[in-house]
C-alpha positions as a Markdown table, in Angstrom:
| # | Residue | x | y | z |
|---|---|---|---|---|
| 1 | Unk | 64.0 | 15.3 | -44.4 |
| 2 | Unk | 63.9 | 11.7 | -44.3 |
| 3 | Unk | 60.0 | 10.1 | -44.8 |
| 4 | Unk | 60.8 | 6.7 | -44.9 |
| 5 | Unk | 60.9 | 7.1 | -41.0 |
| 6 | Unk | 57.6 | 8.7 | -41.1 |
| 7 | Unk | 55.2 | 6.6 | -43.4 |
| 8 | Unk | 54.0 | 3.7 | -42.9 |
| 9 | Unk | 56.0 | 0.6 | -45.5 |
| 10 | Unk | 53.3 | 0.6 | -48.0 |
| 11 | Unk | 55.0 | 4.0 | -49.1 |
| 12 | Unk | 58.3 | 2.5 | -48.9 |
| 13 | Unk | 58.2 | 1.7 | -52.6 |
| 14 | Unk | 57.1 | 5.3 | -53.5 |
| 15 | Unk | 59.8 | 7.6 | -55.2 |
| 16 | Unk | 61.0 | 10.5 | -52.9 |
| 17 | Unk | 60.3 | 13.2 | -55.0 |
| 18 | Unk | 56.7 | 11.9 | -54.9 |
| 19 | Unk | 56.4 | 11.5 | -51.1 |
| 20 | Unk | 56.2 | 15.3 | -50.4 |
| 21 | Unk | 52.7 | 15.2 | -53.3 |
| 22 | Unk | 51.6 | 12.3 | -51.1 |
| 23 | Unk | 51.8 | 14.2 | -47.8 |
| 24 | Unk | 50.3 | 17.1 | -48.9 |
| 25 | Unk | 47.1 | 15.1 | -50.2 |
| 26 | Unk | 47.1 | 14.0 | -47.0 |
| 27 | Unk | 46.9 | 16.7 | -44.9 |
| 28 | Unk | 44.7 | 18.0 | -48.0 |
| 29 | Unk | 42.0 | 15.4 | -46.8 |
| 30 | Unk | 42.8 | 14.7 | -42.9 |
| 31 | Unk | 39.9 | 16.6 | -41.4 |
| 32 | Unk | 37.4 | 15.0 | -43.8 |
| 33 | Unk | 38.6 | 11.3 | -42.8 |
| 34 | Unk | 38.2 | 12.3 | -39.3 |
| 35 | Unk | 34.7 | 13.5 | -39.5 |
| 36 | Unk | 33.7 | 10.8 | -42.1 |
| 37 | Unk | 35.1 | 7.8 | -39.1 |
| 38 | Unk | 33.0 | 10.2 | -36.5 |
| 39 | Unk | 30.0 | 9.7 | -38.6 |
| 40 | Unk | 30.4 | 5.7 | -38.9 |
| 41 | Unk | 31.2 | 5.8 | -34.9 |
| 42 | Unk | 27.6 | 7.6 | -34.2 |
| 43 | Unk | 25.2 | 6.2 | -36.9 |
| 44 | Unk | 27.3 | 2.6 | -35.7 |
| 45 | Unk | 26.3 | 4.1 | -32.0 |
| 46 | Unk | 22.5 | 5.0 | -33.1 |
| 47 | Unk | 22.0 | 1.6 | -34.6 |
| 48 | Unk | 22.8 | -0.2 | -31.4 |
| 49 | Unk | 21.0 | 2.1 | -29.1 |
| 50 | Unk | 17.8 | 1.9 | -31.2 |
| 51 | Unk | 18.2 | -2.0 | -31.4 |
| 52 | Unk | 18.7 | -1.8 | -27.4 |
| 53 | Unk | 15.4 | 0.2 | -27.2 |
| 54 | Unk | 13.8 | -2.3 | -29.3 |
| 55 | Unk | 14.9 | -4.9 | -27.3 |
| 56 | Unk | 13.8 | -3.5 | -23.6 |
| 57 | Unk | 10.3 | -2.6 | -25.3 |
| 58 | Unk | 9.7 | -6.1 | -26.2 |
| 59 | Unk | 11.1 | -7.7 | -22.7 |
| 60 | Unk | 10.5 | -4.2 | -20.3 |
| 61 | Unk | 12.8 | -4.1 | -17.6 |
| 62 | Unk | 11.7 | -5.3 | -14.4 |
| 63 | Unk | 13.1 | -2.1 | -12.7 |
| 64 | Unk | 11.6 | 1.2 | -13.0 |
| 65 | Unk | 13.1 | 3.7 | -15.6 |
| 66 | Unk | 14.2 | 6.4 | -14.0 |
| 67 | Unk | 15.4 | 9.2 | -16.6 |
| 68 | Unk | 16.9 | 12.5 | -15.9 |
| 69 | Unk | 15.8 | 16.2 | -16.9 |
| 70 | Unk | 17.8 | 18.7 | -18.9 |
| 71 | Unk | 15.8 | 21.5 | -16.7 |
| 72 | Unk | 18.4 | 22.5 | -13.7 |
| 73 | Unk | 17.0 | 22.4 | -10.0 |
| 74 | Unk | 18.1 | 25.4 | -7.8 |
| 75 | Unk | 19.2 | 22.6 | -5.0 |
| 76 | Unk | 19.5 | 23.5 | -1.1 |
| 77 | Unk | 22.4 | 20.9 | 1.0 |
| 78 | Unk | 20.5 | 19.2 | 4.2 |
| 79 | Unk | 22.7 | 20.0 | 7.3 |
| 80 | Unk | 20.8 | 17.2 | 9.2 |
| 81 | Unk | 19.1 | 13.5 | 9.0 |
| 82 | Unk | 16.1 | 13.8 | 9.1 |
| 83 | Unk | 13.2 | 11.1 | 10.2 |
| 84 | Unk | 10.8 | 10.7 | 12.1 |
| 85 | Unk | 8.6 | 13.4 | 14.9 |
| 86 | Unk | 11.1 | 16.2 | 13.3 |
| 87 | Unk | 10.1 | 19.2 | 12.7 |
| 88 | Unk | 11.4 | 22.8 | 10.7 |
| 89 | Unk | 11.9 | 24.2 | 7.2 |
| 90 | Unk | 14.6 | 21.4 | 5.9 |
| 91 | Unk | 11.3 | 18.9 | 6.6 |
| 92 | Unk | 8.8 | 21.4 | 4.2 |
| 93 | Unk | 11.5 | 21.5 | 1.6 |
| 94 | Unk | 11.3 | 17.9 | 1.7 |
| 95 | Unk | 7.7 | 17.4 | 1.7 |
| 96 | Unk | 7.3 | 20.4 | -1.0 |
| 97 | Unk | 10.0 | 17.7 | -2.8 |
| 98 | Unk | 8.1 | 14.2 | -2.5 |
| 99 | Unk | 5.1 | 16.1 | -3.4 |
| 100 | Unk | 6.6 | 17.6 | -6.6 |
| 101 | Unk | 7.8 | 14.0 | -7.5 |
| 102 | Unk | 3.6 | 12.9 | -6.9 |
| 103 | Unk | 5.0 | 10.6 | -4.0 |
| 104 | Unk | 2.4 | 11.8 | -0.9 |
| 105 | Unk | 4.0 | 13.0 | 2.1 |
| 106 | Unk | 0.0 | 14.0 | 3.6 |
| 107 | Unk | -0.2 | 17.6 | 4.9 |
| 108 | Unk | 2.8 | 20.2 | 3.6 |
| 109 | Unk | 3.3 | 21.2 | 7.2 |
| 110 | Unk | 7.0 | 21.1 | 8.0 |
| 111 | Unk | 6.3 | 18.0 | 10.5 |
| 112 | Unk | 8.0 | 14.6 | 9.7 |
| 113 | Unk | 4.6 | 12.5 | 10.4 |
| 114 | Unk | 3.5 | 8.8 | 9.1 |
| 115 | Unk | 2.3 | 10.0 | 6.7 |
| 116 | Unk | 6.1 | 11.0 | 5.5 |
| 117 | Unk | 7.8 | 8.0 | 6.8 |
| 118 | Unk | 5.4 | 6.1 | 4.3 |
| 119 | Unk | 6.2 | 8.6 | 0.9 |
| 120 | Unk | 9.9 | 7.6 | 1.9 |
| 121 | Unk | 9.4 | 4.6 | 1.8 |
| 122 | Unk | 8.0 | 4.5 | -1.8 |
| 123 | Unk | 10.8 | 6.7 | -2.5 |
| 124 | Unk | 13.0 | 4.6 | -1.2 |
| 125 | Unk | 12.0 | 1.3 | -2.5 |
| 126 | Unk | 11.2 | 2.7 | -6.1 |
| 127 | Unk | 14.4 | 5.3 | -6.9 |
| 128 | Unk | 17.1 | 3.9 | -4.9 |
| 129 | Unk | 16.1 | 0.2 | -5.6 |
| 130 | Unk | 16.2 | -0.7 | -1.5 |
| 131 | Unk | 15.1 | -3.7 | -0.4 |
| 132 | Unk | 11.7 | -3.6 | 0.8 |
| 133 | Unk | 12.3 | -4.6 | 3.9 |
| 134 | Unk | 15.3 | -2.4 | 4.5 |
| 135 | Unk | 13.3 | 1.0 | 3.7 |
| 136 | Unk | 14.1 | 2.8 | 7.0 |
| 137 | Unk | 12.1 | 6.6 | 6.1 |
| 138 | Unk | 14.8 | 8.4 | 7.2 |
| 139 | Unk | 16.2 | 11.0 | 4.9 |
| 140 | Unk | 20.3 | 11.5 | 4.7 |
| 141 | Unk | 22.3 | 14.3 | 3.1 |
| 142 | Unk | 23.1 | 11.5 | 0.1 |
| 143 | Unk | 19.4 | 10.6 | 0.3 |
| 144 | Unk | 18.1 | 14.1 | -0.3 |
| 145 | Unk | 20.8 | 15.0 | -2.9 |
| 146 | Unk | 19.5 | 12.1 | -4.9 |
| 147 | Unk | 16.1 | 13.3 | -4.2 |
| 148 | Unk | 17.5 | 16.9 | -5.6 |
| 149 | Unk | 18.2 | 15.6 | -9.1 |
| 150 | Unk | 16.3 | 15.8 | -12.2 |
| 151 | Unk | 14.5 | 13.0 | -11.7 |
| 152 | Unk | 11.7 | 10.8 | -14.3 |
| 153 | Unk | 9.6 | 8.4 | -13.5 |
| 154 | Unk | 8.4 | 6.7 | -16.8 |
| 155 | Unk | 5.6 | 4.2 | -17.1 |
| 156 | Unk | 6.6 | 0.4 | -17.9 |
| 157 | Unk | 3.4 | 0.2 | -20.2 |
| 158 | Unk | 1.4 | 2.3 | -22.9 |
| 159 | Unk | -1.9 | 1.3 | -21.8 |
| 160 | Unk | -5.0 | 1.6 | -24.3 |
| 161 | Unk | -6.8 | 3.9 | -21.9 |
| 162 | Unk | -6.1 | 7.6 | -20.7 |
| 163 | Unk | -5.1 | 6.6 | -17.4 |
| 164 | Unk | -3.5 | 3.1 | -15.8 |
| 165 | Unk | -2.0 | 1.9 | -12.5 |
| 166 | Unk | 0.9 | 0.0 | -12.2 |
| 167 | Unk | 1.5 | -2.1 | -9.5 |
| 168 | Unk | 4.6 | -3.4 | -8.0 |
| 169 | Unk | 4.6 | -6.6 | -6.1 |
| 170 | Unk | 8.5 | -6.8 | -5.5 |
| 171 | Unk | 9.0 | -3.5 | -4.3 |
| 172 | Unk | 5.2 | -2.9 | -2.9 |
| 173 | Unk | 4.6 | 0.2 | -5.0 |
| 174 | Unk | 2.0 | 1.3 | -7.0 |
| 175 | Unk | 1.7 | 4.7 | -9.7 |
| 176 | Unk | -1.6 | 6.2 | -11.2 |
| 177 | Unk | -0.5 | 7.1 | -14.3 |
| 178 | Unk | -2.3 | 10.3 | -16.6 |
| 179 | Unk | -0.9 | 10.3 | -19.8 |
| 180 | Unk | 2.1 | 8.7 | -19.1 |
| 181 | Unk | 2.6 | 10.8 | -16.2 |
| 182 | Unk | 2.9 | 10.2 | -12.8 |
| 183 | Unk | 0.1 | 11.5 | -10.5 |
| 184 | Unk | 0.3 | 9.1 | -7.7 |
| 185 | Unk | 3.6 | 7.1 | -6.4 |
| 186 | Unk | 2.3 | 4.9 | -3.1 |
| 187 | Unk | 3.4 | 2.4 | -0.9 |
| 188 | Unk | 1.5 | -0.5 | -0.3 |
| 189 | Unk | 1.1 | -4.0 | 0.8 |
| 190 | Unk | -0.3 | -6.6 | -1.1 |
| 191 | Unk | -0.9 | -10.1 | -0.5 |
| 192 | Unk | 1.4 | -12.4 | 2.0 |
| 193 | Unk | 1.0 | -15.8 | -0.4 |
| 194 | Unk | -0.2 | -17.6 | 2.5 |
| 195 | Unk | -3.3 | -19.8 | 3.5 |
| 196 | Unk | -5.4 | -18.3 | 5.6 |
| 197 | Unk | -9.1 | -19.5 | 7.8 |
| 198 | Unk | -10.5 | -16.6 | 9.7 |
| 199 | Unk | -14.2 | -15.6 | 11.1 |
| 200 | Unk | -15.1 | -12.3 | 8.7 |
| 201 | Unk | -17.9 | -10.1 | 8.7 |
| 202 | Unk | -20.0 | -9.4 | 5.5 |
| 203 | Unk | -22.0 | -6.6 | 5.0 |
| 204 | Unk | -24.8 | -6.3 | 2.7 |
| 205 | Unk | -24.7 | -6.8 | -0.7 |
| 206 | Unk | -20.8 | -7.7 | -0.5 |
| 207 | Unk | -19.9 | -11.3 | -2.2 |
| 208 | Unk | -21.1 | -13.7 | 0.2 |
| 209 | Unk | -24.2 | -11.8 | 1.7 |
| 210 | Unk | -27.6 | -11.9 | 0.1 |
| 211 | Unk | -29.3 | -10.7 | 3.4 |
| 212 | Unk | -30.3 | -7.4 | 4.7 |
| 213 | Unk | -28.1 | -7.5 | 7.7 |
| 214 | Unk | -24.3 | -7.8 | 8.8 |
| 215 | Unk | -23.4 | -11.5 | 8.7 |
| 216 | Unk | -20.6 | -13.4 | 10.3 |
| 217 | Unk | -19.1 | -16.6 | 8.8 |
| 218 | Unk | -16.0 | -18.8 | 8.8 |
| 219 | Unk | -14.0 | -18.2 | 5.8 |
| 220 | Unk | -10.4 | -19.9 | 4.1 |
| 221 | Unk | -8.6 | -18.9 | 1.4 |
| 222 | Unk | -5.3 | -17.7 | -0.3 |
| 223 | Unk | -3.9 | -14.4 | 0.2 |
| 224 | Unk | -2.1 | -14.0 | -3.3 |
| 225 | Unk | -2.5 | -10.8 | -5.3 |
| 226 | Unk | -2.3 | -12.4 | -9.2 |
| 227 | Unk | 0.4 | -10.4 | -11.4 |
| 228 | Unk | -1.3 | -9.6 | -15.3 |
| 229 | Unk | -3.5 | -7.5 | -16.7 |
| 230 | Unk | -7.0 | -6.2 | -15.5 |
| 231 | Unk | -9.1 | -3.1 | -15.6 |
| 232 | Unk | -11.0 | -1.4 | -12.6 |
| 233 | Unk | -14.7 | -2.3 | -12.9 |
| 234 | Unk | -16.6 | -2.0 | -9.6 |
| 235 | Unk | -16.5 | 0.1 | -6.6 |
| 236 | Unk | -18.0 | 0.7 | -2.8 |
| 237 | Unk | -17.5 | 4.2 | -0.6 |
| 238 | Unk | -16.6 | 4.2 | 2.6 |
| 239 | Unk | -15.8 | 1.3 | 5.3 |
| 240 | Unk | -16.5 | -2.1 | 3.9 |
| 241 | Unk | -16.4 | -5.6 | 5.9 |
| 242 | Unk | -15.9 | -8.0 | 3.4 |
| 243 | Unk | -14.6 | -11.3 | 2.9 |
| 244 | Unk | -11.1 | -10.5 | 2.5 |
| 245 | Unk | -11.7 | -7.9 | 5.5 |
| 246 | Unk | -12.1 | -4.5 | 6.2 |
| 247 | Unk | -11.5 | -2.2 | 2.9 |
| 248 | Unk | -11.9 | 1.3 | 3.0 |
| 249 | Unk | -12.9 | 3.4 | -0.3 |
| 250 | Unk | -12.0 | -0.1 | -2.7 |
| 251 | Unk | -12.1 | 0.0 | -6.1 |
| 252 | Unk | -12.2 | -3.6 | -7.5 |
| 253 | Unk | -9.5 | -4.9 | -10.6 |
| 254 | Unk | -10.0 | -8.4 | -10.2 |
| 255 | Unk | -12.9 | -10.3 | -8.6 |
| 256 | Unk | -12.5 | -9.7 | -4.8 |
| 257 | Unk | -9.5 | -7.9 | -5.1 |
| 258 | Unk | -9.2 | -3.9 | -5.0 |
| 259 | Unk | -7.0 | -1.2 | -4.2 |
| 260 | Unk | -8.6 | 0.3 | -1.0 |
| 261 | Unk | -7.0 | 1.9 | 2.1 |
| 262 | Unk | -6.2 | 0.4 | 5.7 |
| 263 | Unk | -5.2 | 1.1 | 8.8 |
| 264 | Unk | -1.9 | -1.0 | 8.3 |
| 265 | Unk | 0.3 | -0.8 | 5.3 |
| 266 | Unk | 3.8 | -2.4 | 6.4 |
| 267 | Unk | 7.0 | -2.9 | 4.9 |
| 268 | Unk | 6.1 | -6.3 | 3.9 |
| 269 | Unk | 3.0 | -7.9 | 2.6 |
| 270 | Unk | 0.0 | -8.4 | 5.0 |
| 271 | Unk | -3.4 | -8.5 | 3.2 |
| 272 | Unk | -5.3 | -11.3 | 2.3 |
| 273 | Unk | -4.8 | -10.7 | -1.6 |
| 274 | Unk | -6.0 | -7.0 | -2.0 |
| 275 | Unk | -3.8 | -3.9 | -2.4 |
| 276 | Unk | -3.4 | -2.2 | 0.8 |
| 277 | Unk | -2.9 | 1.7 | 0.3 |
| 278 | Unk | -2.4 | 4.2 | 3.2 |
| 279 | Unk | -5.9 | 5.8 | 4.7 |
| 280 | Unk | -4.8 | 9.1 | 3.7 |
| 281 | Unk | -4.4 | 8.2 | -0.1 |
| 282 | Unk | -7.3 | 6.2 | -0.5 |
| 283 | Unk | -9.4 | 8.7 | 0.4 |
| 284 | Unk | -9.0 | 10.8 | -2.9 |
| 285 | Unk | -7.4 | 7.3 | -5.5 |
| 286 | Unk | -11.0 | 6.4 | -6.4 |
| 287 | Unk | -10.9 | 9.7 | -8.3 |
| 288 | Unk | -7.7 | 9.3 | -10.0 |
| 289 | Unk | -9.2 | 6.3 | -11.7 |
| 290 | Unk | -12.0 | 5.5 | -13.9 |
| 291 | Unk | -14.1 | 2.4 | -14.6 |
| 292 | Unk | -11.8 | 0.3 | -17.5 |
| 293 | Unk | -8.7 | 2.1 | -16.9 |
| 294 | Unk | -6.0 | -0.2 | -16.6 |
| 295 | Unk | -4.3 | -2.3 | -14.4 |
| 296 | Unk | -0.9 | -3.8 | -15.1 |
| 297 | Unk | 0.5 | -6.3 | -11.6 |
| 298 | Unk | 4.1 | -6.9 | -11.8 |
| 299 | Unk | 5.2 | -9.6 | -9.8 |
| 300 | Unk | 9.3 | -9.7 | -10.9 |
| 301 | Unk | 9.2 | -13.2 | -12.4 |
| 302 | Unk | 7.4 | -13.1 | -16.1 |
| 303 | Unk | 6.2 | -9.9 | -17.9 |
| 304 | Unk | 2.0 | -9.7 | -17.3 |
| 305 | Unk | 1.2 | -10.1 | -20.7 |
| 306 | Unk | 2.7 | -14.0 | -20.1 |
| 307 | Unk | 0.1 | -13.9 | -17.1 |
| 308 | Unk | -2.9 | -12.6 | -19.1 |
| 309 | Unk | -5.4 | -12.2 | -16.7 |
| 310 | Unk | -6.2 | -14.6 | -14.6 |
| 311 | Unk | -8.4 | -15.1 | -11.5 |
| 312 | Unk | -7.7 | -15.4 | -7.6 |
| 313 | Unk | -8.2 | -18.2 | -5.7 |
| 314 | Unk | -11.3 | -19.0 | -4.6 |
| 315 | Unk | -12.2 | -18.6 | -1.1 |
| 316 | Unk | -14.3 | -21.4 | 0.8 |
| 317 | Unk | -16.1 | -21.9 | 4.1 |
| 318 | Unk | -14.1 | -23.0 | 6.7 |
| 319 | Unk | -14.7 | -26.5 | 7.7 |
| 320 | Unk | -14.1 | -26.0 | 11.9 |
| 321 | Unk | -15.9 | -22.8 | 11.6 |
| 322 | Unk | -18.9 | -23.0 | 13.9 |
| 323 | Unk | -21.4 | -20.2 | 14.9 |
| 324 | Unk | -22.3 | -21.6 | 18.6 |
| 325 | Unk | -20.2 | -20.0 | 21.2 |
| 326 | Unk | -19.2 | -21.0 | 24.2 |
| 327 | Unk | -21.3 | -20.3 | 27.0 |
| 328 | Unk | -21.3 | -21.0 | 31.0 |
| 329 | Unk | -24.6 | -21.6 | 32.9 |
| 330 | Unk | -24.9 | -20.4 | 36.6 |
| 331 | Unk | -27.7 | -22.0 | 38.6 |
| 332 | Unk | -30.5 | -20.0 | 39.1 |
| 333 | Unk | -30.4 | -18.6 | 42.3 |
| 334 | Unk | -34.6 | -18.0 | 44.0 |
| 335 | Unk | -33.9 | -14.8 | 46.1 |
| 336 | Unk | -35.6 | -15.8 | 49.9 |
| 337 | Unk | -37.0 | -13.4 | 52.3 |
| 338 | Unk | -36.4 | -14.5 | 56.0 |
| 339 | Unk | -39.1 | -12.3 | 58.4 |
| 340 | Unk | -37.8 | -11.6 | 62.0 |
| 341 | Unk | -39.0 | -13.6 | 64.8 |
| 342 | Unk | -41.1 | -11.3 | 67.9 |
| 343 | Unk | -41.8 | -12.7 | 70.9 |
| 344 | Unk | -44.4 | -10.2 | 72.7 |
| 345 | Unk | -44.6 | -10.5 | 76.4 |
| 346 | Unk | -47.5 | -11.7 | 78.5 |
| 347 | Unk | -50.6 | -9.9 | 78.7 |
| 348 | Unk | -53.0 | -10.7 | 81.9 |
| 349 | Unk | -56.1 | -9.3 | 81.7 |
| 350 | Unk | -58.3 | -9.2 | 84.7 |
| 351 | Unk | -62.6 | -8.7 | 84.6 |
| 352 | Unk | -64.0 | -5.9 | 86.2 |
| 353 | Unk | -66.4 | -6.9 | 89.0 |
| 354 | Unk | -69.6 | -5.7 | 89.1 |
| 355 | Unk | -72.6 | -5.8 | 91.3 |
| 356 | Unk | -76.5 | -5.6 | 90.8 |
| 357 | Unk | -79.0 | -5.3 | 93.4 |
| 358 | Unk | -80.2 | -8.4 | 92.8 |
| 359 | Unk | -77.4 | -10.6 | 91.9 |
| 360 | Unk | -73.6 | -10.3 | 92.8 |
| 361 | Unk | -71.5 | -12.0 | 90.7 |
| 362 | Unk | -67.5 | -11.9 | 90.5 |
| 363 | Unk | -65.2 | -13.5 | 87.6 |
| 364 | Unk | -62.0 | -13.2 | 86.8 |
| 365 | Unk | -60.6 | -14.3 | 83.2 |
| 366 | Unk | -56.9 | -14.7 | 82.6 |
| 367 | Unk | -55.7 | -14.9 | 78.7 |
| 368 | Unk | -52.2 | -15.1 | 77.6 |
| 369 | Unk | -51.5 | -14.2 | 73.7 |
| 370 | Unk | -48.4 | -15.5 | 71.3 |
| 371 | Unk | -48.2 | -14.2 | 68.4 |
């Protein structure tokens, strides 16, 4: 056996009665170098990863952290798209689905309503990382297998109270956490970052209305929706008319602005700094939330705590705002009563004549009469 072809030339010099000692010893100790360089290759492994988690808790990732789930799901294949006014059981599973997930999908029905177009949406725009404006609602076989998977959703913040909302501006999303647990996933729409002058109602007791009655007045502002941090401290039930517009069940984080429900919650933004959230939601979030709980706004750009917590802009009166309206005067118009004309005919009357015994007299009168 020749081992000069089999060892490496620092053995070269080794006599060759003594290589068959030295390959022995080192089969002797082969498995214990090769677990000793698998220990150095995981703790070397563990030291990164725990300086990588280190790193993304100090600068949090802008995306969400979806995680998976060692817990296997008994998974059923969709033999359809499904979207929109569709109805059957392949629609409950995936209401029954979204729900499990806390996205809201409204009644577990097995119809494809609003209401589900908008949870897809979240679903879409948060999990799958689409585009806002690309979120279509419509639910593919590759849609609903990723939907099928052991999905996470893990909060971006450790908040100092037992429950806090994070809010979304880039993909118009917002999540009520509960011990760092999702209980609500929403779409929404927040403000369009435009200038804005409108006429607005104010009802009493809203910013803006010290009187007893429904005003009307001319109003500009900003529609931005600040990123940072805040806490929910005020609140109003039911329909609202305020300055910012009509809110429904708001729940103020920030001056003026709230999370309150609307009639329109599109793709993009649309309100005039508040969070819009759908009608159906809002009318069970102010319960999910409690007065201090809070609220972190992520706008995509800087982390909030580089925001702190700053304040809106200010609205002011509108300066071509004027509470005369326009108005048309007819002439007055006296109604007139014309009476018909009658033309009677001609009446002759003639006297009787009469005689006495001792005088005999005769007359005769003629009278005409116009009336």
């Amino acid at each position: 056996m020749n081992f000069s072809n089999e060892f490496p030339d620092e053995f070269g010099s080794a006599e060759p009665d003594t290589l068959p000692r030295i390959a022995s010893t080192l089969d002797r100790w082969r498995f214990a170098l090769i677990a000793f360089a698998i220990l150095v290759t995981v703790v070397a492994v563990g030291v990164l990863s725990s300086g990588s988690e280190n790193s993304s808790s100090e600068n949090s990732n802008p995306d969400v952290v979806v995680g998976t789930s060692s817990v296997p799901l008994i998974t059923v294949p969709l033999e359809r798209t499904l979207e929109l006014g569709m109805k059957g059981e392949d629609v409950l599973r995936l209401q029954q689905r979204l729900k499990d997930l806390s996205f809201d999908p409204g009644p577990i029905d097995g119809e494809f309503g609003q209401n589900t177009v908008q949870a897809m949406w979240a679903f879409e725009k948060l999990v799958m990382s689409v585009p806002r404006e690309r979120a279509t609602g419509v639910v593919t076989p590759s849609t609903w297998a990723i939907m099928q998977s052991n999905l996470i959703i893990k909060p971006r913040r450790i908040a100092d109270s037992p429950s806090h909302v994070e809010i979304y501006l880039p993909e118009q999303v917002l999540i009520v956490f509960k011990k760092d647990q999702p209980v609500l996933i929403t779409h929404i729409s927040s403000g369009t970052g435009e200038p804005w002058c409108e006429e607005v109602k104010i009802d009493p007791g809203e910013d803006g209305n010290k009187t007893d009655e429904q005003i009307k007045i001319g109003i500009c502002g900003d529609a931005i929706t600040p990123p940072g941090i805040f806490y929910f401290y005020n609140r109003r039930t039911g329909m609202r008319e305020t300055k910012l517009g009509s809110l429904y069940n708001p729940v103020y984080f920030n001056y003026n602005i709230a999370v309150h429900g609307a009639i329109l919650v599109p793709l993009k933004p649309a309100s005039h700094g508040c969070v819009r959230i759908p009608m159906s939601v809002a009318r069970y979030f102010p319960a999910l939330v409690a007065y201090g709980d809070r609220v972190y706004v992520f706008d995509g750009i800087k982390e909030p705590e580089e925001y702190g917590s700053p304040i809106p802009p200010f609205d002011k009166p509108d300066p071509n705002y004027t509470t005369i309206a326009a108005e048309t005067t007819l002439p007055s118009v006296v109604p007139t009563t014309v009476l018909p004309v009658t033309t009677l005919p001609t009446v002759t009357t003639t006297a009787i004549t009469s005689t006495t015994s001792s005088t005999t007299s005769t007359s005769s009168t003629t009278a005409t009469t116009t009336p």
